[in-house]
C-alpha positions in Angstrom: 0.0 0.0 0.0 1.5 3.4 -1.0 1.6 6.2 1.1 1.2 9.2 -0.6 2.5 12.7 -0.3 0.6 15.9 -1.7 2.9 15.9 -4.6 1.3 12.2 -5.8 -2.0 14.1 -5.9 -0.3 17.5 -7.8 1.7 15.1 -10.7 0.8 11.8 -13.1 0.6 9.4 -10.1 -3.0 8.8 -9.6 -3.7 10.4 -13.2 -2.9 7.1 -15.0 -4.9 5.1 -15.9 -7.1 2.5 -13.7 -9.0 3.1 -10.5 -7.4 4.1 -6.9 -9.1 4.4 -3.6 -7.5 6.8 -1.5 -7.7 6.7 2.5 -7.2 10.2 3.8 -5.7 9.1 7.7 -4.0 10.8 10.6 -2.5 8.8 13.0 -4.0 11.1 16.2 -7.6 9.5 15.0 -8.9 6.5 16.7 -11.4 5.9 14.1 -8.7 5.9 11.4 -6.5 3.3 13.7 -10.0 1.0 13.6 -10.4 1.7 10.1 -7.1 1.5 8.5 -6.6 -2.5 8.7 -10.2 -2.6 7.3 -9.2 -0.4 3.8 -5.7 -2.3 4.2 -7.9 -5.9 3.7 -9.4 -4.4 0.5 -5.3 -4.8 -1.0 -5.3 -7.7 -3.9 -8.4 -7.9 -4.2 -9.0 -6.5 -7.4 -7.7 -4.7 -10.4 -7.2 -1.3 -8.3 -4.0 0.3 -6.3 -4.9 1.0 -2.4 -3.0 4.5 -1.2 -3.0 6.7 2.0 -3.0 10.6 2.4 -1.2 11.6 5.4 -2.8 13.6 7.1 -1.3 13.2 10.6 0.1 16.4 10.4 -2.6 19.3 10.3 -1.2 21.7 8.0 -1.2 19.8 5.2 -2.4 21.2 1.8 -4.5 17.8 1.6 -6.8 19.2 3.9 -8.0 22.1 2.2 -7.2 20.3 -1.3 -9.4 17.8 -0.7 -12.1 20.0 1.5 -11.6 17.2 4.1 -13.3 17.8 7.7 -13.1 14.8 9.0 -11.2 11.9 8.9 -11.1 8.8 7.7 -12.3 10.2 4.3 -12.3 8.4 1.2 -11.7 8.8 -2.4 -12.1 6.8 -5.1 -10.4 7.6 -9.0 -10.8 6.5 -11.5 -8.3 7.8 -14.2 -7.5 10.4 -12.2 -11.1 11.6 -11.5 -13.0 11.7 -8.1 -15.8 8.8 -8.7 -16.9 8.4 -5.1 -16.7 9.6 -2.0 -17.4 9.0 1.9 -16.4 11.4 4.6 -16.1 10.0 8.2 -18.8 11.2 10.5 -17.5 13.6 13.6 -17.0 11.2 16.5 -18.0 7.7 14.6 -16.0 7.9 11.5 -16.8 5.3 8.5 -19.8 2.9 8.8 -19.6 -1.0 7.1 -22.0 0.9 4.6 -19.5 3.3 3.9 -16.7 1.0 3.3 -19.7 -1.1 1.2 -20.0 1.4 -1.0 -16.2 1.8 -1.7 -15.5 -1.9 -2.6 -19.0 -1.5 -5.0 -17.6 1.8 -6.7 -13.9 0.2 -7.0 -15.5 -2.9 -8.8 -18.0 -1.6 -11.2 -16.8 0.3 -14.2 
């Protein structure tokens, strides 16, 4: 799984072609520490690449790049454009629905 810094999301990297689901993380959130090994699972099992945005530290750019509030957040691309999305809810974070809806959007074209 590739951790990725803002200048992944500024070049080519997830512009290529082909689907990536992005978990935006920071390591101070204890819904992110629950919900990390569960994206993690998703790895190999599909045709997709699996990456994390940092965003342990608050002042980075992915925050206001990605209009993130709350984290986890998730992104899916697919060549290079935003196809889906689920933001963590403040003080629950990502539901099995939300994650559902991730694996559903990275398998259908």
């Amino acid at each position: 799984m590739e951790r990725l810094d803002p200048d992944a999301f500024d070049g080519n990297h997830l512009r290529r072609r082909g689907t990536w689901a992005v978990a935006f993380l920071a390591d101070w959130c204890p819904f992110c520490r629950t919900f990390g090994p569960e994206f993690e699972a998703l790895e190999g099992s599909g045709p997709f690449h699996l990456g994390i945005g940092d965003l342990t530290d608050e002042g980075s750019p992915l925050w206001d790049r990605f209009s993130i509030e709350v984290v986890p957040t998730v992104v899916v691309f697919r060549d290079g454009v935003p196809t889906c999305r689920r933001d963590g809810t403040l003080g629950r974070g990502l539901s099995d629905a939300d994650l559902s809806a991730v694996r559903a959007a990275l398998t259908t074209g």
